[in-house]
KOLRODO-657968 format. One record per residue (C-alpha): residue in one letter; x, y, z. Coordinates in Angstrom, 3 decimals, always signed. Layout:
# KOLRODO-657968
REC, rest, X, Y, Z
REC, A, X, Y, Z
...
//
This chain:
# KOLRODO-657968
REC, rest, X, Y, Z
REC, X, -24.957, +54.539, +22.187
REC, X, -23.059, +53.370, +19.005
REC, X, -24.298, +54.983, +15.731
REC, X, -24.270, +53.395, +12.176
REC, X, -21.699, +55.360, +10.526
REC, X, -21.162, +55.299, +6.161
REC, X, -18.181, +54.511, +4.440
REC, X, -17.683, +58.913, +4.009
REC, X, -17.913, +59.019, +8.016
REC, X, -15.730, +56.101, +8.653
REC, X, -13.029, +57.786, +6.338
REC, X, -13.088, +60.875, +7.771
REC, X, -12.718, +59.268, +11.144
REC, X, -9.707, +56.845, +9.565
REC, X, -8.021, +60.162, +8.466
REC, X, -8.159, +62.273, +11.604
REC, X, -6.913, +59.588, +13.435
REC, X, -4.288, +58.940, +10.869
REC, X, -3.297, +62.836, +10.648
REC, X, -3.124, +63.320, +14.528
REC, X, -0.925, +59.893, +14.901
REC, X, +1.527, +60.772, +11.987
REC, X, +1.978, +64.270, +14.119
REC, X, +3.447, +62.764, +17.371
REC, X, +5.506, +60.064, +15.002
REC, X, +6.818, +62.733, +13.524
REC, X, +7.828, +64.968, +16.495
REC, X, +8.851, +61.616, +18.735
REC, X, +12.386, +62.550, +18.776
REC, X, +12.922, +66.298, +20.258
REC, X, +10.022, +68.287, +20.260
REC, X, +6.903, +67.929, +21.902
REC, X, +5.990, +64.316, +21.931
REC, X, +7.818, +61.821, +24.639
REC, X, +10.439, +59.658, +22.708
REC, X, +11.447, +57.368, +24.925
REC, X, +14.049, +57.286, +27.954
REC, X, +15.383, +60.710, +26.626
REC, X, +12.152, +62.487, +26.218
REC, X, +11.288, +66.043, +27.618
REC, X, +8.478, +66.598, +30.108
REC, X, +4.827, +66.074, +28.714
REC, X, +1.586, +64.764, +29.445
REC, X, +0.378, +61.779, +27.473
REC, X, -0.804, +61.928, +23.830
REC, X, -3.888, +60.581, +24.137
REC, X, -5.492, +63.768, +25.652
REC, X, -7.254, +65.735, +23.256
REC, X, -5.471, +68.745, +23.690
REC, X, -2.416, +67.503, +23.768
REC, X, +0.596, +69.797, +22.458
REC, X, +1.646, +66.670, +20.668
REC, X, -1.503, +67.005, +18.239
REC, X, -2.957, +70.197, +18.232
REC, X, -5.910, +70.904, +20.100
REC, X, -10.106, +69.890, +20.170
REC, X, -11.848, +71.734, +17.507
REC, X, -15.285, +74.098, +17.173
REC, X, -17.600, +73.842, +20.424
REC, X, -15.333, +70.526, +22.373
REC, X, -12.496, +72.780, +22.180
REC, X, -14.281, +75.522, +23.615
REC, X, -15.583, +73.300, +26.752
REC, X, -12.479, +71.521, +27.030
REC, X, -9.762, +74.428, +27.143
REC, X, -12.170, +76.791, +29.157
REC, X, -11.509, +74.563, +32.382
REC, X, -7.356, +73.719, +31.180
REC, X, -5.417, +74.285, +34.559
REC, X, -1.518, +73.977, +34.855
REC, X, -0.081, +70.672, +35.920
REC, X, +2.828, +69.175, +36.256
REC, X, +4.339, +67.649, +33.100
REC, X, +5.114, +63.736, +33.464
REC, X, +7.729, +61.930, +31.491
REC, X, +7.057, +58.851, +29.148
REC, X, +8.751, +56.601, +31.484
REC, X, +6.721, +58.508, +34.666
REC, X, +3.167, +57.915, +32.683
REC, X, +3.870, +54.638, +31.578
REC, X, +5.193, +53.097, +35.382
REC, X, +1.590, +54.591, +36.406
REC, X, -0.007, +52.675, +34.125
REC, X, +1.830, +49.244, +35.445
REC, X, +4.593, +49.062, +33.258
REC, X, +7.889, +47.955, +35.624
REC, X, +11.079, +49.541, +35.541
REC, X, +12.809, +46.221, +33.854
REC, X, +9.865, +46.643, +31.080
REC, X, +10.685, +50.415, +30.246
REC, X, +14.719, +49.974, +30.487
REC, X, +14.446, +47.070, +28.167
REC, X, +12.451, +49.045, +24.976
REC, X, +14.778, +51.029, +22.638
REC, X, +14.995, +54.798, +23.233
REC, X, +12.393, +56.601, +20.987
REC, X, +9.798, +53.459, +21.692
REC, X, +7.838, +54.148, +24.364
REC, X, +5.480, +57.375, +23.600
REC, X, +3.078, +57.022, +26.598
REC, X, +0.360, +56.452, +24.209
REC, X, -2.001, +53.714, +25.724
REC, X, -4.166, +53.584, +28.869
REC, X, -2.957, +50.430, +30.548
REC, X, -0.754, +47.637, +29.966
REC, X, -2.008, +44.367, +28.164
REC, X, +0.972, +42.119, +29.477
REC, X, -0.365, +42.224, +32.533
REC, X, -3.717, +39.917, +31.371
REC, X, -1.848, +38.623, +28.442
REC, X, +0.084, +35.757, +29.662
REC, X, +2.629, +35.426, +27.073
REC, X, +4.413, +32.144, +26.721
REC, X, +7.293, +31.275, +25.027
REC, X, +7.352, +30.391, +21.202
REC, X, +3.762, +32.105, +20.644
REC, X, +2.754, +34.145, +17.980
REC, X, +1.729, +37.608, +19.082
REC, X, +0.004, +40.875, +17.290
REC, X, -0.537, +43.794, +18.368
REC, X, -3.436, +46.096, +17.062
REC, X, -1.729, +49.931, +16.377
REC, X, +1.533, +49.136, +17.226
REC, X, +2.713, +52.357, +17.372
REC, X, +6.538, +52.801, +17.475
REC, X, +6.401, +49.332, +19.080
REC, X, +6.707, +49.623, +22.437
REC, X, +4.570, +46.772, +23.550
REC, X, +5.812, +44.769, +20.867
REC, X, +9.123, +44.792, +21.707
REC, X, +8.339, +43.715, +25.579
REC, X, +5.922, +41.038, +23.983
REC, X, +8.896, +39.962, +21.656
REC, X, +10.881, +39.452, +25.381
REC, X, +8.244, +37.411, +26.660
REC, X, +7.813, +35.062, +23.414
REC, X, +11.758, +34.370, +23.457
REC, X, +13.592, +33.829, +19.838
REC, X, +10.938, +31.050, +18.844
REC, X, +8.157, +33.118, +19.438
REC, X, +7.044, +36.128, +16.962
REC, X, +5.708, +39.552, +17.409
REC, X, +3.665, +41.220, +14.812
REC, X, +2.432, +45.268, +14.517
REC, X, -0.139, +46.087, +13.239
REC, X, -0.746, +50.149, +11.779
REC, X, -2.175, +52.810, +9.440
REC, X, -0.013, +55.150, +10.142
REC, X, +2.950, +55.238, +7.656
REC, X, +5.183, +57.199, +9.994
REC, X, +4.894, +55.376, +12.854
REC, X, +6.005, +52.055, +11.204
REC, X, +8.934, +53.779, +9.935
REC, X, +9.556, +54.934, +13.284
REC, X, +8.677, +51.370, +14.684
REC, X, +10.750, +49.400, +11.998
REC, X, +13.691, +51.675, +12.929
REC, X, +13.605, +51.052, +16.793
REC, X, +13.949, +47.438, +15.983
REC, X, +16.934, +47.829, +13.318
REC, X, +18.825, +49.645, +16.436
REC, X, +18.574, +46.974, +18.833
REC, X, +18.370, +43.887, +16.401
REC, X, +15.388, +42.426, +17.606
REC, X, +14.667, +39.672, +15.101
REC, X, +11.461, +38.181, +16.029
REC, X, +9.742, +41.671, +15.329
REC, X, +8.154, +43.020, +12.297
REC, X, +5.852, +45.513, +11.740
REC, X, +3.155, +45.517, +8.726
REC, X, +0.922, +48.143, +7.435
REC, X, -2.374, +48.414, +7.812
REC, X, -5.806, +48.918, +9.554
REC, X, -7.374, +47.187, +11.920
REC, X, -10.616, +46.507, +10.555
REC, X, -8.556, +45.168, +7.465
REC, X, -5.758, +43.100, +8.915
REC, X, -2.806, +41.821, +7.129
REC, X, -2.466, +38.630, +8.763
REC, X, -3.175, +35.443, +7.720
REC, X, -6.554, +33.145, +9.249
REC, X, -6.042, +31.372, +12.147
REC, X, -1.822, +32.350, +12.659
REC, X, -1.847, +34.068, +16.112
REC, X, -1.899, +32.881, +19.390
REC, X, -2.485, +36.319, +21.007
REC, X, -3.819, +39.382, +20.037
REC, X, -3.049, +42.353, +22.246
REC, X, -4.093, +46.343, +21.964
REC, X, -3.352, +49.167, +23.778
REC, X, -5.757, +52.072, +23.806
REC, X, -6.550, +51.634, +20.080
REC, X, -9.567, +50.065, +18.977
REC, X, -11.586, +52.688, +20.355
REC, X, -10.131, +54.827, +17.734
REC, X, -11.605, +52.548, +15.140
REC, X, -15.197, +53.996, +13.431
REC, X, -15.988, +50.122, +12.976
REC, X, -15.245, +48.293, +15.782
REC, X, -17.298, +45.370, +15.492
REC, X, -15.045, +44.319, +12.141
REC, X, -12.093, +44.924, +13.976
REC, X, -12.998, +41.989, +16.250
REC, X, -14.363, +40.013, +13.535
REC, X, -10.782, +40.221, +11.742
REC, X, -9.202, +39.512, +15.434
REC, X, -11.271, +36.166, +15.392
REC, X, -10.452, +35.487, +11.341
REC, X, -6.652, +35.280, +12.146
REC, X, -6.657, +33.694, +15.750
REC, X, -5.875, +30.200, +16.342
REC, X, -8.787, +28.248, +17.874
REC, X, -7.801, +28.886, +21.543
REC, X, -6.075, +31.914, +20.855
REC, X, -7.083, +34.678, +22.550
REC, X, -7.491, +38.409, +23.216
REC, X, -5.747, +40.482, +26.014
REC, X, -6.898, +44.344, +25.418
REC, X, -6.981, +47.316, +27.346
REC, X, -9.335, +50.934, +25.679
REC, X, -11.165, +53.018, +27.451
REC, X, -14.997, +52.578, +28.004
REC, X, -17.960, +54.827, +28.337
REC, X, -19.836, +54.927, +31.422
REC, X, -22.357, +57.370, +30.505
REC, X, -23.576, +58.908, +27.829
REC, X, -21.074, +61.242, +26.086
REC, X, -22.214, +64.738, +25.132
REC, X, -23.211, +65.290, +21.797
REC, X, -20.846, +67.916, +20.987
REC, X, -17.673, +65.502, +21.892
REC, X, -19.297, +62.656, +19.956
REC, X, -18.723, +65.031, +16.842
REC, X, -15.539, +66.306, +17.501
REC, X, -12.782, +64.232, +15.300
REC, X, -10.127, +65.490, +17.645
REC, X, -11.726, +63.914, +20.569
REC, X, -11.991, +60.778, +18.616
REC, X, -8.518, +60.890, +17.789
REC, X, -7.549, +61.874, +21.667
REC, X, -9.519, +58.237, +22.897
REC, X, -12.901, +60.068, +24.186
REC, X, -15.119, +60.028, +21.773
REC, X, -15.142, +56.710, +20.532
REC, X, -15.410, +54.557, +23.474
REC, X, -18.509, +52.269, +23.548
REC, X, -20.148, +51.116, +26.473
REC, X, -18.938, +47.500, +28.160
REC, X, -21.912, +45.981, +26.997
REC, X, -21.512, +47.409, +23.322
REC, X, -18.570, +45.547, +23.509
REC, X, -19.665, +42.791, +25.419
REC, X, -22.004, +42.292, +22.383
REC, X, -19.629, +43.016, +19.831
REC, X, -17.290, +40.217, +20.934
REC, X, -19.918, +37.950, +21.239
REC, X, -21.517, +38.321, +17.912
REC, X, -17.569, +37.861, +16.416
REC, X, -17.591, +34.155, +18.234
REC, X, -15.572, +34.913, +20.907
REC, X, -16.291, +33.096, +24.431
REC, X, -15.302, +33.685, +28.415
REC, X, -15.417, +37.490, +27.846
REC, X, -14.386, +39.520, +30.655
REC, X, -14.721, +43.241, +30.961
REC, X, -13.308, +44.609, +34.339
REC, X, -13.088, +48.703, +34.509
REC, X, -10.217, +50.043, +36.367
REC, X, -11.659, +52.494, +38.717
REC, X, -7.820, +53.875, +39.400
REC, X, -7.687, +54.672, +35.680
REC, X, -9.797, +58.035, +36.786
REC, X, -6.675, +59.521, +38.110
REC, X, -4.508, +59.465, +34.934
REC, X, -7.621, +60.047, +32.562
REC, X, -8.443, +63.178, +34.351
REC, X, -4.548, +64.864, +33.539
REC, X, -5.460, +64.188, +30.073
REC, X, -7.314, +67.688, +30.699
REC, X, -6.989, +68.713, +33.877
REC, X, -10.783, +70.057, +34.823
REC, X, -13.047, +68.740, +32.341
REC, X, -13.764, +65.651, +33.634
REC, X, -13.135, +63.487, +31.359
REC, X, -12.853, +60.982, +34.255
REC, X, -16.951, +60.904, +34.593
REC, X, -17.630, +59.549, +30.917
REC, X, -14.345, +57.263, +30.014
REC, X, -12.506, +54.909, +31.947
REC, X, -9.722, +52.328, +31.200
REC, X, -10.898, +48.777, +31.026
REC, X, -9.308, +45.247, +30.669
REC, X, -10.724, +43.323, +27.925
REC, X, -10.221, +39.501, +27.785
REC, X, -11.854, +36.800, +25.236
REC, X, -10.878, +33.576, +24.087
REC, X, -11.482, +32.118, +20.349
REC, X, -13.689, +28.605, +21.056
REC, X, -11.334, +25.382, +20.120
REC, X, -7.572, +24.189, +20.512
REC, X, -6.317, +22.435, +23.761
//
């Protein structure tokens, strides 16, 4: 399924994404998108008509809001305990962190210790890098990874109100990564790397700065079948996490060819019923689902 793209396409892609992500930074705090403990009603921002972003372009949009049908608005806090996310985790993050952006929760396969290094792949406004910076205790450290100017601001600021000091937040893209070889211990990513038009660098650059031993805990959405042509084209599906998933064995291979080892790929079949609000009859749910995605870098103990 996964087309060769040029450096014009991959821009393009890079830009969308960028544009669509600076949006719901921007309106995180009243507005439209879900800021935290605080936040209004909404549905999460990764659908692809999401009031956060602006809706699906040309014939997607067409398809897509034809079958829209009202439902009830969920909170950050309401979208994120549905994705596994405790009550402890979400009234430990500070307010204006948690946007209800990803499509699981990578602490659950990430087995943080204390006193590792951690990064996080789009950090976001650092939600999951704040409960990572819990788990790795003052002598661990938390890295964030992003493109997106505005949400680092909006990241860097969460952490200047509660004074978390084994936080920062760098950025930059994926595929590019500002992190030194072979510094992390764990690598985790929340609905992200499908968003990326070059995914097989992105784990390349995940193995360059792992530690041998170090290893990936990841959870995207997948494709199951064959997306339609017409939402393979559509930047806005991209940008809404449709579009650019790749099949478990395109990323099977992907990590494989990057050096990685003990790869596990397990689908969440549950995931259908959150993926399907993202717009309510267009079934969305038949094509993408949320995965876990584990790897390991060969070497250390």
């Amino acid at each position: 399924m996964a087309h060769a793209l040029d450096d014009t396409a991959h821009n393009t892609i890079r830009e969308a994404v960028r544009s669509r992500y600076a949006a719901i930074a921007s309106s995180a705090s009243p507005g439209c998108g879900p800021a935290g403990h605080a936040s209004s009603s909404t549905v999460s921002c990764c659908a692809p008509t999401s009031p956060c972003c602006g809706p699906a372009s040309g014939a997607a949009q067409d398809e897509l809001a034809s079958t829209a049908s009202a439902s009830p608005a969920l909170s950050a806090s309401s979208i994120s305990a549905a994705l596994g996310y405790s009550s402890e985790d979400l009234a430990s993050v500070p307010e204006g962190a948690n946007l209800a952006l990803g499509c699981g929760n990578p602490h659950a396969i990430a087995s943080l210790k204390e006193g590792e290094t951690v990064l996080d792949l789009g950090s976001g406004a650092g939600f999951d890098c704040f409960l990572a910076a819990r788990a790795v205790g003052p002598s661990g450290h938390v890295i964030g990874v992003d493109m997106t100017p505005e949400m680092i601001a909006l990241a860097r600021d969460n952490a200047r109100k509660s004074e978390y000091a084994n936080v920062e937040f760098r950025l930059g893209e994926i595929e590019h990564l500002p992190i030194g070889d072979r510094s992390v211990d764990v690598i985790i990513s929340n609905c992200v790397i499908n968003l990326s038009p070059d995914k097989a660098t992105v784990f390349q650059e995940a193995f360059r700065v792992l530690k041998p031993g170090g290893r990936l805990a990841i959870s995207d959405v997948v494709a199951m079948t064959e997306l339609p042509r017409e939402w393979k084209e559509d930047p806005s599906l991209l940008s809404g996490c449709i579009s650019g998933a790749v099949t478990p064995e395109e990323l099977k291979n992907m990590l494989r060819e990057a050096g990685f080892e003990d790869i596990v790929i397990a689908p969440k079949q549950e995931s259908r019923e959150f993926i399907r609000e993202w717009q309510p009859g267009a079934r969305l749910e038949d094509y993408v689902i949320s995965a876990y995605i584990t790897a390991r870098k060969p070497g250390g103990k």
